[in-house]
C-alpha positions in Angstrom: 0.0 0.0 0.0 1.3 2.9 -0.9 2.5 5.3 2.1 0.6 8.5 0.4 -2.9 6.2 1.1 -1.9 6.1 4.5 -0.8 9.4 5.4 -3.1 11.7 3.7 -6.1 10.7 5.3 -4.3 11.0 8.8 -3.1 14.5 8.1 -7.1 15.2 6.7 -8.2 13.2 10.1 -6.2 15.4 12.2 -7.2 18.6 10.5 -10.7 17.9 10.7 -10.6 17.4 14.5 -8.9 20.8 14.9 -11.3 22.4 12.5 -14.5 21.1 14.2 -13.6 19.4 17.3 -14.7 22.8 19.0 -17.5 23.3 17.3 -20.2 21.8 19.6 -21.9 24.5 21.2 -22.5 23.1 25.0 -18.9 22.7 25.5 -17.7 24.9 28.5 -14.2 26.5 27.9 -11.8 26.8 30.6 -11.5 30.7 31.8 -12.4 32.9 34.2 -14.5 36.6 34.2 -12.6 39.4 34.9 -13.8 43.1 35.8 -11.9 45.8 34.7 -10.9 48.1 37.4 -10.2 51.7 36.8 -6.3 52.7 35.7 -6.2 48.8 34.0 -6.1 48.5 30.9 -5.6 45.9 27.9 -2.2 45.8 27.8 -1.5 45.6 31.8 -4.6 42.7 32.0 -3.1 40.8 29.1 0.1 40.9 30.8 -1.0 40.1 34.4 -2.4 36.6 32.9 0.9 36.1 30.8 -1.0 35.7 27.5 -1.0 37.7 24.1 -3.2 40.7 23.8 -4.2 39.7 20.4 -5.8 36.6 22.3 -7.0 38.8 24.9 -8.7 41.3 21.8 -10.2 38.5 19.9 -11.6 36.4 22.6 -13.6 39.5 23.9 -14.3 41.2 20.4 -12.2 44.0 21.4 -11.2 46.3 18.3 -10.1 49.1 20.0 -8.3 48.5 23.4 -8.6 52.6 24.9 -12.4 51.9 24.9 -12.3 49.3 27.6 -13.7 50.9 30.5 -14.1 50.4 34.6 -16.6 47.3 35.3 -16.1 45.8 31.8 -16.3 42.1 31.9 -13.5 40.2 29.9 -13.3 36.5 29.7 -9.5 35.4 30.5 -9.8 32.3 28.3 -7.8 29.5 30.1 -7.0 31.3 33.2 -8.1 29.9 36.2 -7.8 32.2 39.2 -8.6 36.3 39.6 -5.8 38.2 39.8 -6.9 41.3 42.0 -4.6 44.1 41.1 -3.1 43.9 37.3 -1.2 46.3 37.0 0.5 45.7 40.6 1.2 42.0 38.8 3.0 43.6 36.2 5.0 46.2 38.0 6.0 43.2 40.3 6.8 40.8 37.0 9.2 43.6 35.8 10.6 44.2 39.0 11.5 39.9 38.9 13.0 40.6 35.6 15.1 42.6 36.0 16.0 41.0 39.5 16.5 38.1 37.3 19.0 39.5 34.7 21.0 41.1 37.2 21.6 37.9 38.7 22.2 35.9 36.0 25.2 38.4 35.1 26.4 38.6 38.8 26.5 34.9 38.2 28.1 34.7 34.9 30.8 37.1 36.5 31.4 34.7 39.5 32.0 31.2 37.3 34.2 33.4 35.0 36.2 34.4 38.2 36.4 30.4 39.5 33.1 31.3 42.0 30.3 28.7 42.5 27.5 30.3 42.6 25.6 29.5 45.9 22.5 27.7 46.6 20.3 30.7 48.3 17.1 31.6 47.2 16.9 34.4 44.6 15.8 37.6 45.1 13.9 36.9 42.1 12.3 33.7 43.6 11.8 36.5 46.7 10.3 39.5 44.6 7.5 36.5 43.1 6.9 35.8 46.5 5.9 38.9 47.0 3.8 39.3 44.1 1.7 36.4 45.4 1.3 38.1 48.8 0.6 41.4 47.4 -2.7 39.3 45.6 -3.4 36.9 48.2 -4.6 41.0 50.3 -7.1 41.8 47.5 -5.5 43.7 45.6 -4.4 46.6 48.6 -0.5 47.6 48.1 1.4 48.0 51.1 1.7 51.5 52.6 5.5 51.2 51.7 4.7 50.6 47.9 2.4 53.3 48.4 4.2 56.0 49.0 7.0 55.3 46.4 4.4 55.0 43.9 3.2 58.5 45.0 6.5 59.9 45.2 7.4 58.5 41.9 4.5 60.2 40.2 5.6 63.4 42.0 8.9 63.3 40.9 8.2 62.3 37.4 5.6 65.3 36.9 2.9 65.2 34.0 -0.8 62.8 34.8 -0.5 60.5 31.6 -4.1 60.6 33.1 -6.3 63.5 34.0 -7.5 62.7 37.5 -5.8 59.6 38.1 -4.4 58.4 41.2 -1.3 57.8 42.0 -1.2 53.9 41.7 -2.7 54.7 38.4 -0.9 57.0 37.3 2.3 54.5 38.0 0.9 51.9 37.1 0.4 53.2 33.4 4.1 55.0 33.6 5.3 51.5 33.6 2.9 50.3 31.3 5.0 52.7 29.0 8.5 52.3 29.5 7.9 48.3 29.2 6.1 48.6 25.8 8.7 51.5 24.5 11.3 48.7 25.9 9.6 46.5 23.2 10.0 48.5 20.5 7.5 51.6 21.0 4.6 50.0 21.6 4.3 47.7 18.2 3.6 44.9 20.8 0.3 46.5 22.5 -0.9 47.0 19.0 -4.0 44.5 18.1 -3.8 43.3 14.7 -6.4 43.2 11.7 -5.7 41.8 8.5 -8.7 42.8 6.4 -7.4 42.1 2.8 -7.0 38.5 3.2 -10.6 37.5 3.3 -14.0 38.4 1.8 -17.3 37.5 3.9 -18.7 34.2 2.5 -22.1 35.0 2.3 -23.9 38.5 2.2 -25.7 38.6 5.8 -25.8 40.2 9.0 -23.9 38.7 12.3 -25.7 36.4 15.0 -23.3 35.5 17.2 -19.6 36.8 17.1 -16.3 34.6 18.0 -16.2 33.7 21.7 -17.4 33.5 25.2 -21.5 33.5 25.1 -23.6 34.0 27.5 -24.7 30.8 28.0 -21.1 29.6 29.1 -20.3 28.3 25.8 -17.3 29.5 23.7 -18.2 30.1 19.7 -15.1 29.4 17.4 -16.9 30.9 14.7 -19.4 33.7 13.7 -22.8 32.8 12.6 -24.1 34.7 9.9 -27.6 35.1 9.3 -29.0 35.3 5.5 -31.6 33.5 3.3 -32.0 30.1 2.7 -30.1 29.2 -0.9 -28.4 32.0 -0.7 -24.7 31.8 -2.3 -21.8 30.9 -0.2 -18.0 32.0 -1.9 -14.8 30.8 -0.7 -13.5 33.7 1.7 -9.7 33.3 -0.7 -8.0 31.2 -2.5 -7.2 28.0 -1.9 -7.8 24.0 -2.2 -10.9 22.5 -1.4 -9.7 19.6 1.3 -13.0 18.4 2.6 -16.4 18.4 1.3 -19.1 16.4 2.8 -21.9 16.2 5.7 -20.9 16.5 8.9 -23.0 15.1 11.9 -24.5 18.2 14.1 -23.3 20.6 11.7 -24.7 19.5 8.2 -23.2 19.7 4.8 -19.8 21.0 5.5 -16.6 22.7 3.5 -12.8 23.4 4.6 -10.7 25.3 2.4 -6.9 25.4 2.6 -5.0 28.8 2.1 -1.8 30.4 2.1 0.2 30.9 5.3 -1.0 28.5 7.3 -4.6 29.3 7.1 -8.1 27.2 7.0 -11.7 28.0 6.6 -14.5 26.6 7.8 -18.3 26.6 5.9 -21.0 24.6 7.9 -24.4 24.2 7.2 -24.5 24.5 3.7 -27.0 23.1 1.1 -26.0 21.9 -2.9 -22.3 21.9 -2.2 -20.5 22.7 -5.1 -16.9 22.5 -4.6 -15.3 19.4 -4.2 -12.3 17.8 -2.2 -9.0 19.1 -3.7 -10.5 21.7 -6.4 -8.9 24.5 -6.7 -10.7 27.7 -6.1 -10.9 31.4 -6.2 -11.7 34.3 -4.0 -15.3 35.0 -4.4 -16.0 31.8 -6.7 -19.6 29.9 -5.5 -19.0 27.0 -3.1 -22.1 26.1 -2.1 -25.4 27.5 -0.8 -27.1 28.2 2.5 -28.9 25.5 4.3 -32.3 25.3 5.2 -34.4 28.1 7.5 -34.6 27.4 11.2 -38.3 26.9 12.1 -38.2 31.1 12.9 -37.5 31.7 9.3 -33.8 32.4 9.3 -31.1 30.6 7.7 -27.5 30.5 9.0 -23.8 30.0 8.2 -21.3 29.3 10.2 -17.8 30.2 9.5 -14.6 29.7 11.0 -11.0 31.1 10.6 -7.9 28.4 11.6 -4.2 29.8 11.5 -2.5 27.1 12.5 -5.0 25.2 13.6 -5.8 27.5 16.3 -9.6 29.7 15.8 -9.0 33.1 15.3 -11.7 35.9 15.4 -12.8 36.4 11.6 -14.2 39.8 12.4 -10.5 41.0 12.6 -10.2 39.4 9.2 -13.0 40.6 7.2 -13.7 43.8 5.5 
């Protein structure tokens, strides 16, 4: 048998499991609620809960992070604990850092010297100790912490906020020299890439990407339009599966450029067929039949290697 009859169904096997294995809609996602507290912000709560604020933007439909206000909830996805102070967790992850690099050169400078570096315990391993003490007390600094923090905004003049307080106003001071540290603030930027894809089917949105409110966690966006409408391929690529699907009906996954897959779910007359080759904007497949209140749906799904990604930060 030859090895390309063995291999190519596993590779199709696997993909489909990434592409849809999410999909069912009364699966809970691991995650917790946070509330957005007044001086956080998107960049501070993304780096609290060590995760990518692109992640962070997409999983809470989040196009333009300054918006996010006091008492916003945010799902963290896969976080399971509530960090009470954010931008204390950051000041104090900085403050390990650089602890951290410090060390590792006082050490480096030691072994060159014939030193063994001894076995105490870090100041690093200390200053994380810290951290988790500082959250374990909801989120109060100590008086110590505050009155350098209020000295340090003294010293440093200018409210990047008008009215803030003076933890704020740190907090968001360090919030700055961090991200101009990481090249000017390209890596608090959210992303959109809106020329790769075209919406598949002319509609309005139902349901956008992420947490719902009835605990589930949507990989896609449903789009609402009429039954038989047309369905395109979003770009262009190779047609890699093309069948029915139990729970989600007569189903289509396209393989692009870069790494990319899209996902076409209950669909009606399919067109396309495995391994065509097809265009941006060229007919798939129609819409699937009307729910019993009179309004047909598509489903659709972005994959980037293999992981769901928001398509409302990919379409136009």
């Amino acid at each position: 048998m030859s090895w390309r009859l063995i291999i190519i169904p596993l590779l199709l096997v696997n993909l489909l499991y990434a592409c849809t294995g999410h999909y069912t809609g009364n699966v809970k996602t691991k995650g917790i609620y946070y509330r957005v507290k007044s001086g956080d912000t998107l960049w501070s709560i993304a780096n609290a809960y060590n995760m990518d604020i692109q992640e962070l933007a997409e999983a809470n439909n989040i196009t333009e992070p300054k918006l996010i206000v006091a008492d916003t909830i945010l799902f963290i996805p896969d976080a399971d604990q509530i960090i009470d102070d954010v931008m204390a967790a950051v000041r104090e992850t900085e403050s390990a850092k650089k602890i951290t690099k410090k060390e590792g050169k006082a050490s480096e400078t030691k072994t060159r010297k014939g030193e063994r570096p001894g076995d105490k315990t870090t100041a690093a391993a200390e200053a994380l100790s810290m951290r988790d003490a500082s959250r374990s007390k909801n989120g109060v600094a100590p008086k110590e912490e505050a009155k350098e923090i209020k000295a340090k905004s003294v010293e440093e003049g200018t409210s990047l906020t008008d009215g803030a307080s003076p933890r704020e106003e740190m907090g968001r001071k360090v919030e700055q020299k961090v991200r101009e540290k990481d090249g000017g603030g390209e890596s608090a930027n959210i992303k959109f890439d809106k020329e790769r894809f075209i919406w598949p089917v002319k509609g309005r949105v139902r349901a956008k990407f992420g947490f719902q409110r009835d605990g589930t966690y949507y990989n896609w966006i449903s789009i609402a339009a009429k039954e038989g409408a047309p369905v395109v391929a979003a770009a262009n690529g190779t047609v890699i599966f093309s069948n029915s699907l139990k729970d989600y009906g007569e189903t289509i996954i396209i393989k692009h450029q870069d790494s990319y897959a899209t996902v076409y779910t209950n669909l009606s007359g399919r067109i396309a067929r495995v391994d065509d080759k097809v265009k941006k904007g060229s007919r798939i497949a129609f819409l699937g039949k009307a729910e019993k209140k009179g309004e047909a749906f598509l489903n659709f799904e972005i994959r980037h290697k293999n992981k769901a990604r928001n398509p409302l930060f990919f379409l136009p």
